[in-house]
PDB file of N, CA, C and O in Angstrom:
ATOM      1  N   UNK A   1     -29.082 -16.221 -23.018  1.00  0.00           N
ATOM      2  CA  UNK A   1     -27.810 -16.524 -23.640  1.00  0.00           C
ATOM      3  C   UNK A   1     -27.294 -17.851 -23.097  1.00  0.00           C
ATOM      4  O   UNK A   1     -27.101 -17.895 -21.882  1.00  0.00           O
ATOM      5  N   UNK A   2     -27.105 -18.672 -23.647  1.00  0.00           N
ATOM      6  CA  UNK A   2     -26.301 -20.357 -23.480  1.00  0.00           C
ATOM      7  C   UNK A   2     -25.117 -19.564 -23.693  1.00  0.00           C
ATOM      8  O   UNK A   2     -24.878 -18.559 -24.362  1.00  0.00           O
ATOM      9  N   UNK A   3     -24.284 -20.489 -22.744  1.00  0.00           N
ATOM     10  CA  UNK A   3     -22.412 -20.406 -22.851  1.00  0.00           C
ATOM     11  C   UNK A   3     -22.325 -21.826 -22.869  1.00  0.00           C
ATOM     12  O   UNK A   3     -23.168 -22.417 -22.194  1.00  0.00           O
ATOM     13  N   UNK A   4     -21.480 -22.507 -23.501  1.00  0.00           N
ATOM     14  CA  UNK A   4     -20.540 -23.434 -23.497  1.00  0.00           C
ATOM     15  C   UNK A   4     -20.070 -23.363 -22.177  1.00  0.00           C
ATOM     16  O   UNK A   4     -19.427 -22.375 -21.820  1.00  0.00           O
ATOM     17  N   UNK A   5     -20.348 -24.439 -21.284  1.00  0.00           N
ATOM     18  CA  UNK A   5     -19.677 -24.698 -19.693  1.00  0.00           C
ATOM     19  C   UNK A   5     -18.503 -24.937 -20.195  1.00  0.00           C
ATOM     20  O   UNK A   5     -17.672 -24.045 -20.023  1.00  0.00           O
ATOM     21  N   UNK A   6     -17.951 -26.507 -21.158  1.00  0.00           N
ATOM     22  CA  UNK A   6     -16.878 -26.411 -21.690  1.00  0.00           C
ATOM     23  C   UNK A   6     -15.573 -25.948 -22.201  1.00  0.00           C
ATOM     24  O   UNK A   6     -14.456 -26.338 -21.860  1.00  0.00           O
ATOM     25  N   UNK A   7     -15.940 -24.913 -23.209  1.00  0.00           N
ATOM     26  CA  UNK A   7     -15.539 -23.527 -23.371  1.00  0.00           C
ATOM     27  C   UNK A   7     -14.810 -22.728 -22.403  1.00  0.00           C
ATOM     28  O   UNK A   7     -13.688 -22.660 -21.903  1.00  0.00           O
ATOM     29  N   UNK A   8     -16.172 -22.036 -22.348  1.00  0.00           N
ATOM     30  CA  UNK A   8     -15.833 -21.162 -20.319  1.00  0.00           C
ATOM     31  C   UNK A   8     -14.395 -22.073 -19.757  1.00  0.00           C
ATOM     32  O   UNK A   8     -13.268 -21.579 -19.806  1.00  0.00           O
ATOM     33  N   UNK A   9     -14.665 -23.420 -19.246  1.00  0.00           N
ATOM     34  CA  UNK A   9     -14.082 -23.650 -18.179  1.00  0.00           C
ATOM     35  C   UNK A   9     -12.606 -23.573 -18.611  1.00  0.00           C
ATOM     36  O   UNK A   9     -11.622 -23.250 -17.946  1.00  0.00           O
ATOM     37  N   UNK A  10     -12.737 -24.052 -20.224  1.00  0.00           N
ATOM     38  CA  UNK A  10     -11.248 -23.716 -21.276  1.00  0.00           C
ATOM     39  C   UNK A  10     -10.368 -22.936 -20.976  1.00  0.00           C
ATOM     40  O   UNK A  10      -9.166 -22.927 -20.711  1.00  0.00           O
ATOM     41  N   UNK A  11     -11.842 -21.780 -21.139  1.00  0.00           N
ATOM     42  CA  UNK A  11     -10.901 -19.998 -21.099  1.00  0.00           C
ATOM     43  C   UNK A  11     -10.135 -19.593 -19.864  1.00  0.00           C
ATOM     44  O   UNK A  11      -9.097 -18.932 -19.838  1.00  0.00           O
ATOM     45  N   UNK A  12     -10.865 -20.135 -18.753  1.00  0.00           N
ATOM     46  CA  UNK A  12     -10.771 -19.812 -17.608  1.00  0.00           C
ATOM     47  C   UNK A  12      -9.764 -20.579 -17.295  1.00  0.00           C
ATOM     48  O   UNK A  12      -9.314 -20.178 -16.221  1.00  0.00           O
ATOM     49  N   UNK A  13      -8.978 -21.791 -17.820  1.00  0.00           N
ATOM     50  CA  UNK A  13      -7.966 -22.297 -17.190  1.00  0.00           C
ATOM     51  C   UNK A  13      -6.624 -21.630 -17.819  1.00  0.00           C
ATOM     52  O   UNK A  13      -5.575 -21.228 -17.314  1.00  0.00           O
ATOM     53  N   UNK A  14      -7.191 -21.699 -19.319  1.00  0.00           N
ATOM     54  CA  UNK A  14      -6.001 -20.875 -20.198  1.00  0.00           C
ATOM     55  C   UNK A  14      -5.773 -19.484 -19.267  1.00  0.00           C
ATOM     56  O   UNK A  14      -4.850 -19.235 -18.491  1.00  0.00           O
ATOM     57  N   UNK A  15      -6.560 -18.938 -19.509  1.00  0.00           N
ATOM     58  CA  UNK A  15      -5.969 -17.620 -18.979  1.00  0.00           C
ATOM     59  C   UNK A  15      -5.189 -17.625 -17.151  1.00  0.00           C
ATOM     60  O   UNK A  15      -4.474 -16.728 -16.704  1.00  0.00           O
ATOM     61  N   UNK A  16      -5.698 -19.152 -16.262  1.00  0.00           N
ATOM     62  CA  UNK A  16      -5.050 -18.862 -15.239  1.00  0.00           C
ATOM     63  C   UNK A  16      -3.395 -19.548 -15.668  1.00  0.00           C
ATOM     64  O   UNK A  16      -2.367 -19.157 -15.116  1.00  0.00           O
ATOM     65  N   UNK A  17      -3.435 -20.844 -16.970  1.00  0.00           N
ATOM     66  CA  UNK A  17      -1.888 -20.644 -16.694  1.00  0.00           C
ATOM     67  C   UNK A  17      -0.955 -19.946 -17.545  1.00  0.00           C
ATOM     68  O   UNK A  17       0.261 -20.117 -17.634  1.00  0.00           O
ATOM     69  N   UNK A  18      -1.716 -19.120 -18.168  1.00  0.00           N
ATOM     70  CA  UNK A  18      -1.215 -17.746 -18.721  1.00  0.00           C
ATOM     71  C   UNK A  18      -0.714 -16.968 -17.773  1.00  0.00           C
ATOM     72  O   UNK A  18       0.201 -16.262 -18.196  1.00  0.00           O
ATOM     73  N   UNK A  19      -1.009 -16.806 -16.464  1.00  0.00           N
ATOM     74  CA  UNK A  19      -0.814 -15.657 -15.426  1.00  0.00           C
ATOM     75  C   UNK A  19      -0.243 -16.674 -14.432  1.00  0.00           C
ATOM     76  O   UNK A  19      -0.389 -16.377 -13.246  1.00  0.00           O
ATOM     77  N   UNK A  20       0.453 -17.957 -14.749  1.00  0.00           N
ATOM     78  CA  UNK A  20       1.185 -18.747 -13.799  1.00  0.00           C
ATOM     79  C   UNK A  20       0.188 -19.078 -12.200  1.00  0.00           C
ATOM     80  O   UNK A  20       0.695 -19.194 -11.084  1.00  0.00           O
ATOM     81  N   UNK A  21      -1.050 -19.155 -12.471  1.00  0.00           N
ATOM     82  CA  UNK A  21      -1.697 -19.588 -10.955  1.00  0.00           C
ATOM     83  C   UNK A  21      -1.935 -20.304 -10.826  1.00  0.00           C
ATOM     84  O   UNK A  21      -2.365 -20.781 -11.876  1.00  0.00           O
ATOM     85  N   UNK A  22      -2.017 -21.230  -9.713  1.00  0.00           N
ATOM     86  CA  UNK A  22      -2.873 -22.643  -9.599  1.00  0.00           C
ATOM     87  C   UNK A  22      -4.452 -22.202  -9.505  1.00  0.00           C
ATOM     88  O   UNK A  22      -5.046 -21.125  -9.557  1.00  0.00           O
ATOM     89  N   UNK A  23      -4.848 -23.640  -9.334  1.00  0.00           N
ATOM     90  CA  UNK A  23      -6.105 -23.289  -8.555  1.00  0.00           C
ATOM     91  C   UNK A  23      -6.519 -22.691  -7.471  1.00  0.00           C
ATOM     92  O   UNK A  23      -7.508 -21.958  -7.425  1.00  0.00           O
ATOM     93  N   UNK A  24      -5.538 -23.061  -6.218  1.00  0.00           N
ATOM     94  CA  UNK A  24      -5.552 -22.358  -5.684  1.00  0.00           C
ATOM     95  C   UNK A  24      -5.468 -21.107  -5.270  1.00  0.00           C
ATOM     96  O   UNK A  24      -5.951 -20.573  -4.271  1.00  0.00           O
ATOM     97  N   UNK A  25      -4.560 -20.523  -6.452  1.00  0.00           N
ATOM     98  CA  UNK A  25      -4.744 -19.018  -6.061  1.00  0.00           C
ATOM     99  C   UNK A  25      -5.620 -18.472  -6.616  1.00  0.00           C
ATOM    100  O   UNK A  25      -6.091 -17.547  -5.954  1.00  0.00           O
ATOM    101  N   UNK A  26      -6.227 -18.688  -7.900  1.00  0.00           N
ATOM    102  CA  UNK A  26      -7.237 -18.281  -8.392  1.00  0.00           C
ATOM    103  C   UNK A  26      -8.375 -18.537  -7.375  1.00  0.00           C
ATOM    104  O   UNK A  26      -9.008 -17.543  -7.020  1.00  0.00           O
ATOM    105  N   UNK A  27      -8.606 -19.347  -7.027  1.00  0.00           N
ATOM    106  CA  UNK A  27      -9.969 -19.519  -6.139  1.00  0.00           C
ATOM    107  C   UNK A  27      -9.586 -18.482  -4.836  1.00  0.00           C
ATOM    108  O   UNK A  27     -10.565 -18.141  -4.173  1.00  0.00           O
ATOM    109  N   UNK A  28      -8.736 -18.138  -4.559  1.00  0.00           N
ATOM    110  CA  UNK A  28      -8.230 -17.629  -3.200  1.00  0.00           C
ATOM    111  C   UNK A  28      -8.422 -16.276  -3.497  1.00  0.00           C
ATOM    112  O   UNK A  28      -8.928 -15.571  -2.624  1.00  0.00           O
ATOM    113  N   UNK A  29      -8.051 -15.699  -4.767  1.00  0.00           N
ATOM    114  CA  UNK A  29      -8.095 -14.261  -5.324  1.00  0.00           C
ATOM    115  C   UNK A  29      -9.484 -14.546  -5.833  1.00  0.00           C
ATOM    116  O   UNK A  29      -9.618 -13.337  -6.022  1.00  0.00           O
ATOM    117  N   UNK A  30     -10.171 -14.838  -6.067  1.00  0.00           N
ATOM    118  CA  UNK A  30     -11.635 -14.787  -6.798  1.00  0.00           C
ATOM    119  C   UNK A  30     -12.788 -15.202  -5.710  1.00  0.00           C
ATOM    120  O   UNK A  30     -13.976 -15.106  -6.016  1.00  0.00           O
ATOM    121  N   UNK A  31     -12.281 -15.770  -4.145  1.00  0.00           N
ATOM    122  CA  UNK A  31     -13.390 -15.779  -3.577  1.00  0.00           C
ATOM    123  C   UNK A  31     -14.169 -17.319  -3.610  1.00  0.00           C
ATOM    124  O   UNK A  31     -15.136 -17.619  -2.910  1.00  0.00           O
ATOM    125  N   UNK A  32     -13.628 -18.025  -4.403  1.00  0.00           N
ATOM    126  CA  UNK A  32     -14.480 -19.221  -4.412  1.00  0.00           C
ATOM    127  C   UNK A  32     -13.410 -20.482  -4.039  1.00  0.00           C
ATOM    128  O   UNK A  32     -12.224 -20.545  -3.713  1.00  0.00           O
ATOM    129  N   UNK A  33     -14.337 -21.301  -4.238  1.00  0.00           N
ATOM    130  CA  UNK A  33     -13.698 -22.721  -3.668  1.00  0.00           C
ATOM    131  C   UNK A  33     -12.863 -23.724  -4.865  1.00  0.00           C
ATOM    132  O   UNK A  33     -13.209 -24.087  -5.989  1.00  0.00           O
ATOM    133  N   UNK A  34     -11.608 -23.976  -4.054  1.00  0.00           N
ATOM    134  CA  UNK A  34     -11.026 -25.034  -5.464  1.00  0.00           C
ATOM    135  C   UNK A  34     -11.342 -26.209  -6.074  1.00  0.00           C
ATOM    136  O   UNK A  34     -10.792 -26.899  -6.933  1.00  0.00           O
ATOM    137  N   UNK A  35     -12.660 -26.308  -5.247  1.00  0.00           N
ATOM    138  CA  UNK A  35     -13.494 -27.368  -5.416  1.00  0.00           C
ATOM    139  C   UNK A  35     -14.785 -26.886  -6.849  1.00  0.00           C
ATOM    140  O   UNK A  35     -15.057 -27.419  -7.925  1.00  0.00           O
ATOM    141  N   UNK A  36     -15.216 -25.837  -6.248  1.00  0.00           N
ATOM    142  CA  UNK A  36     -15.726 -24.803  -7.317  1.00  0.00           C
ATOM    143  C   UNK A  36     -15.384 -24.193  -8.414  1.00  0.00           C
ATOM    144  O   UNK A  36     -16.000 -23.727  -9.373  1.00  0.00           O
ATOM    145  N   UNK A  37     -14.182 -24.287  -8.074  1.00  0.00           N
ATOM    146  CA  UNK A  37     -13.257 -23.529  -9.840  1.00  0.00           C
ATOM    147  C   UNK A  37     -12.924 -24.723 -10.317  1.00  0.00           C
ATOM    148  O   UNK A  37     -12.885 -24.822 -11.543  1.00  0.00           O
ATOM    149  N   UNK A  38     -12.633 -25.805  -9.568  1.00  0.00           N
ATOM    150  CA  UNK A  38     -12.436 -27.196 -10.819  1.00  0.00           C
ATOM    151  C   UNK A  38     -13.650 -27.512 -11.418  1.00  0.00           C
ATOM    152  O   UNK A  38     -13.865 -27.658 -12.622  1.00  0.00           O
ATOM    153  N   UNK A  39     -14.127 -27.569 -10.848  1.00  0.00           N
ATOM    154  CA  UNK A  39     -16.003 -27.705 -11.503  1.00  0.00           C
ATOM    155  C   UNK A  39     -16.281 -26.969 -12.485  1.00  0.00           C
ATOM    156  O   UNK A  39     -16.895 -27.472 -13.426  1.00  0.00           O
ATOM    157  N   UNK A  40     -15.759 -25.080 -12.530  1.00  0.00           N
ATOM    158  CA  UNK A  40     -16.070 -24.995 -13.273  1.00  0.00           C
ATOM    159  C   UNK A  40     -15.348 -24.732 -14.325  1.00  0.00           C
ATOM    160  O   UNK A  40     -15.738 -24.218 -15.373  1.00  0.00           O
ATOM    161  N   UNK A  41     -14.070 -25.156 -13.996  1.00  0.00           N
ATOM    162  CA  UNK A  41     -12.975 -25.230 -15.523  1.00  0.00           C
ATOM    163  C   UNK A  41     -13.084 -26.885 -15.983  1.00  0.00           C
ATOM    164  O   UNK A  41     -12.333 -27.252 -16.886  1.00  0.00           O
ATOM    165  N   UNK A  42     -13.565 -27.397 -15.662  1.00  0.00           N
ATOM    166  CA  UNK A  42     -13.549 -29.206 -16.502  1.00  0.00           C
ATOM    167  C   UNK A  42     -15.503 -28.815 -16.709  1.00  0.00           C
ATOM    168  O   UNK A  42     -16.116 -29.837 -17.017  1.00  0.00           O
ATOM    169  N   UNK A  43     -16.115 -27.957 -16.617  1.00  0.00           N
ATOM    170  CA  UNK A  43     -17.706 -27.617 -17.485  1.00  0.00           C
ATOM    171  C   UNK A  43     -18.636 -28.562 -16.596  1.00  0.00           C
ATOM    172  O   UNK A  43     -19.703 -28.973 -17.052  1.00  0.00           O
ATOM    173  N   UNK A  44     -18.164 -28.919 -15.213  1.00  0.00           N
ATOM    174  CA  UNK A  44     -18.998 -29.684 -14.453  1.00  0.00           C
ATOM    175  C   UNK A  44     -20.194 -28.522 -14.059  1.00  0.00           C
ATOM    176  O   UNK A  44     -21.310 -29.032 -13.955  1.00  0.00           O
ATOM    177  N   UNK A  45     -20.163 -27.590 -13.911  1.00  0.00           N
ATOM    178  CA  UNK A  45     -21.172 -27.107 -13.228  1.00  0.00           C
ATOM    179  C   UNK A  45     -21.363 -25.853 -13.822  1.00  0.00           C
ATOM    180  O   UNK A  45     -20.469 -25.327 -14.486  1.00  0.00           O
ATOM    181  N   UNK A  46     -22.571 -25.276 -13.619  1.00  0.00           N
ATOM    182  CA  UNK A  46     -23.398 -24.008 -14.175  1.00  0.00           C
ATOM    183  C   UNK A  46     -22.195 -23.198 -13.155  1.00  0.00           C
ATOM    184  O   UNK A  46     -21.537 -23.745 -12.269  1.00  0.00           O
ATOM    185  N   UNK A  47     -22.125 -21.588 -13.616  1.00  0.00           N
ATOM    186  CA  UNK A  47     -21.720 -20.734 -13.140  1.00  0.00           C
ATOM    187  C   UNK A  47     -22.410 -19.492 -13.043  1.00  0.00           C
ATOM    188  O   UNK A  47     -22.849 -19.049 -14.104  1.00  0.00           O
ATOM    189  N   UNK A  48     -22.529 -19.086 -12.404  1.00  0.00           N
ATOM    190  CA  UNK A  48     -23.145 -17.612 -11.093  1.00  0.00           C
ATOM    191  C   UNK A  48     -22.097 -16.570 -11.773  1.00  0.00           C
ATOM    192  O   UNK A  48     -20.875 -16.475 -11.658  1.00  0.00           O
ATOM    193  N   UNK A  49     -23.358 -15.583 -12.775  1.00  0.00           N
ATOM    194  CA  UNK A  49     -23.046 -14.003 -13.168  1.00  0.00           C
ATOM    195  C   UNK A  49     -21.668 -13.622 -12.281  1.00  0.00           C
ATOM    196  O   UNK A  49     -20.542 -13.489 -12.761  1.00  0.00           O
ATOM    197  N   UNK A  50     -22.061 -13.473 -10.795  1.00  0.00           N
ATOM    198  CA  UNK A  50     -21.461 -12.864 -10.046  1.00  0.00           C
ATOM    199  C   UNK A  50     -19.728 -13.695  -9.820  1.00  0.00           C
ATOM    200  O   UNK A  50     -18.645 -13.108  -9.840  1.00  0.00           O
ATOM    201  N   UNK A  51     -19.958 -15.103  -9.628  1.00  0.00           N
ATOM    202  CA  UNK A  51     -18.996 -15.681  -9.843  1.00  0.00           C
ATOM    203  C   UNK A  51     -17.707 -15.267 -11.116  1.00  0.00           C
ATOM    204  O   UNK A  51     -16.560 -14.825 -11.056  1.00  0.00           O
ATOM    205  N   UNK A  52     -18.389 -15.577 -11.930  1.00  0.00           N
ATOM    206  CA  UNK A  52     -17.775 -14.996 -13.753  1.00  0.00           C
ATOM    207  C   UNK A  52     -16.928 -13.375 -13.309  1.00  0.00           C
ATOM    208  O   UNK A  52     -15.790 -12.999 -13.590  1.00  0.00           O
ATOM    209  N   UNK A  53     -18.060 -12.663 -12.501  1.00  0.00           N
ATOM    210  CA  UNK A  53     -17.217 -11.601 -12.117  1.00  0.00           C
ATOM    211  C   UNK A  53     -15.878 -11.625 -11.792  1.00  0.00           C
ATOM    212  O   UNK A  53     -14.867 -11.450 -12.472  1.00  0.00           O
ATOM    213  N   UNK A  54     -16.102 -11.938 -10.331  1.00  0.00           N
ATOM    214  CA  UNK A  54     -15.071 -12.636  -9.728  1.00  0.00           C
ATOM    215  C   UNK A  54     -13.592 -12.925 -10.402  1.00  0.00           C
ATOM    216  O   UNK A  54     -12.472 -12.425 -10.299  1.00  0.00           O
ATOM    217  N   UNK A  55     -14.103 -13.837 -11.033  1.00  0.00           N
ATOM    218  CA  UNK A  55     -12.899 -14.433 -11.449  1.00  0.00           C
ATOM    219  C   UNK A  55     -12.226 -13.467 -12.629  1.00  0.00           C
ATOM    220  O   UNK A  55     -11.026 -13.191 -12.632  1.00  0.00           O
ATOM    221  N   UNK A  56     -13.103 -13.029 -13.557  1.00  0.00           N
ATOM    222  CA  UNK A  56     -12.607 -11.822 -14.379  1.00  0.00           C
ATOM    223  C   UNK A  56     -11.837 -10.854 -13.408  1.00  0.00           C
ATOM    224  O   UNK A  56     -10.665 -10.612 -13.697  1.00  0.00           O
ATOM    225  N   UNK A  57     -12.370 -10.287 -12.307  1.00  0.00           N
ATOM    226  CA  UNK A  57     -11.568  -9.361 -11.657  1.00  0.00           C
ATOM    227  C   UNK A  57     -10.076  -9.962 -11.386  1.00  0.00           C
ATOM    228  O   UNK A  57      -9.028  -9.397 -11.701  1.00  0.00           O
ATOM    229  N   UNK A  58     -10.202 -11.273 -10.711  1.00  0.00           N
ATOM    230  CA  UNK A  58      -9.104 -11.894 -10.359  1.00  0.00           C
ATOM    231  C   UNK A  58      -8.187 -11.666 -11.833  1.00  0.00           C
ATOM    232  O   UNK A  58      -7.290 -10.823 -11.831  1.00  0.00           O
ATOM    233  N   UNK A  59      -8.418 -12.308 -12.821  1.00  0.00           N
ATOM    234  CA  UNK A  59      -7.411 -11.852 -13.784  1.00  0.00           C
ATOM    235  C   UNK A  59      -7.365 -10.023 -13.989  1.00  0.00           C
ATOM    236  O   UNK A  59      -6.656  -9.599 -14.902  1.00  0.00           O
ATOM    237  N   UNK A  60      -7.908  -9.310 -13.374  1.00  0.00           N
ATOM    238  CA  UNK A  60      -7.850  -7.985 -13.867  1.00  0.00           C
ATOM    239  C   UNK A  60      -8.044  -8.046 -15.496  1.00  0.00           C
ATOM    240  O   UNK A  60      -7.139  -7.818 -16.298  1.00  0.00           O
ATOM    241  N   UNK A  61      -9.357  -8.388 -15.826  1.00  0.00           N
ATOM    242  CA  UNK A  61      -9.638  -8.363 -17.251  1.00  0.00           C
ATOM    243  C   UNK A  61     -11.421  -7.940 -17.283  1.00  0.00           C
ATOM    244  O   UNK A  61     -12.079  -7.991 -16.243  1.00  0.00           O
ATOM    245  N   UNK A  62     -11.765  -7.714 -18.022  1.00  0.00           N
ATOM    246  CA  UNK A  62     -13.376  -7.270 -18.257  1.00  0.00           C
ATOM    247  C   UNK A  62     -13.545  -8.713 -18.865  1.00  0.00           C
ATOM    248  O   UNK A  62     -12.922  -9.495 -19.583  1.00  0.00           O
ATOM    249  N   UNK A  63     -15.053  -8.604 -17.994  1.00  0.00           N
ATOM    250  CA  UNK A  63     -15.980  -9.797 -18.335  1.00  0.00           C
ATOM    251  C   UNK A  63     -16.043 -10.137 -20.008  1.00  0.00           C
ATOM    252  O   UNK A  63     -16.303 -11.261 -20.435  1.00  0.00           O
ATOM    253  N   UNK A  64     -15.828  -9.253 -20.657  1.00  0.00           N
ATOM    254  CA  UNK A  64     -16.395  -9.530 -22.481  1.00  0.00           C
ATOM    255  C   UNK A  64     -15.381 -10.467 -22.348  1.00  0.00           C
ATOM    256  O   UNK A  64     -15.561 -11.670 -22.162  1.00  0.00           O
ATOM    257  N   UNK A  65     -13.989  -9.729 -22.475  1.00  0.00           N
ATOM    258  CA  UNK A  65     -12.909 -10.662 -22.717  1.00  0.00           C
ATOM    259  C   UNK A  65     -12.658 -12.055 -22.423  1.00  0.00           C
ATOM    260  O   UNK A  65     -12.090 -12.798 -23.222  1.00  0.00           O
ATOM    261  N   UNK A  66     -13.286 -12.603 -20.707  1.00  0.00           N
ATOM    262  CA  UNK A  66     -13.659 -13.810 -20.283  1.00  0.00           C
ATOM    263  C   UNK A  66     -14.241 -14.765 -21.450  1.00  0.00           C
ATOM    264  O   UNK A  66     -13.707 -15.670 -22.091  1.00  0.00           O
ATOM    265  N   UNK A  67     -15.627 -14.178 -21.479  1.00  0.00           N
ATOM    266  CA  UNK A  67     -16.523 -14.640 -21.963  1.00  0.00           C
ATOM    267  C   UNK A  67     -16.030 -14.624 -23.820  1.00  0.00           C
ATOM    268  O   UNK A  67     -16.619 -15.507 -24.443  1.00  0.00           O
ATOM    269  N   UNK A  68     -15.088 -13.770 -24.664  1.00  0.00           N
ATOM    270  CA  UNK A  68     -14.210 -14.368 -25.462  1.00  0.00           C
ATOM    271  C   UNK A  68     -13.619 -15.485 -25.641  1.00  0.00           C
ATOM    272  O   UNK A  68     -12.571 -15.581 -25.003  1.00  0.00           O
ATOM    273  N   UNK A  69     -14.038 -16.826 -26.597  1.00  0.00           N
ATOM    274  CA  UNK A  69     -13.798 -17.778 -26.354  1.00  0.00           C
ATOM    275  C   UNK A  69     -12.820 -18.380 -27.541  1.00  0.00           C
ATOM    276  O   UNK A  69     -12.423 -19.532 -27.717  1.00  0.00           O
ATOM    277  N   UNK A  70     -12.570 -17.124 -28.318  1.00  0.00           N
ATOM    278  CA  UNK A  70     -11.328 -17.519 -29.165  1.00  0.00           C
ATOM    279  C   UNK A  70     -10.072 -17.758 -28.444  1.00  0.00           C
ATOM    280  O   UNK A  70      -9.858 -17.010 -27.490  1.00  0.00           O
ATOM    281  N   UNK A  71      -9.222 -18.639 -28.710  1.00  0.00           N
ATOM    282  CA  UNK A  71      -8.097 -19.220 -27.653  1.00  0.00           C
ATOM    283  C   UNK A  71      -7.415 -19.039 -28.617  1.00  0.00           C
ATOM    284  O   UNK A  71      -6.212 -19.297 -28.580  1.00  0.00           O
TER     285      UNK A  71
END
């Protein structure tokens, strides 16, 4: 399966300032680096299954929905 890094990194910002977070807290609640979540919300870099987790948990949302890329 190809994902749109682009996309992804879209969804993933929409939905953090939907829930009012910076980067920082998202990376802080999800385990990764804010160096790492900018990367991968501007589609700089491949992202790690487990990562995607992560950050889905952090929003308290299921992975489908993430990976939903209607905005």
């Amino acid at each position: 399966m190809n994902i749109d890094l682009v996309k992804l990194g879209q969804k993933i910002k929409f939905e953090r300032i939907k829930r009012n977070l910076t980067q920082e807290n998202l990376a802080e609640l999800a385990g990764l680096s804010v160096h790492g979540l900018s990367n991968i919300e501007t589609g700089k870099t491949d992202v790690r299954y487990t990562n995607l987790l992560q950050i889905a948990n952090a929003f308290e949302i299921k992975l489908c929905e993430l990976l939903n890329f209607s905005l």
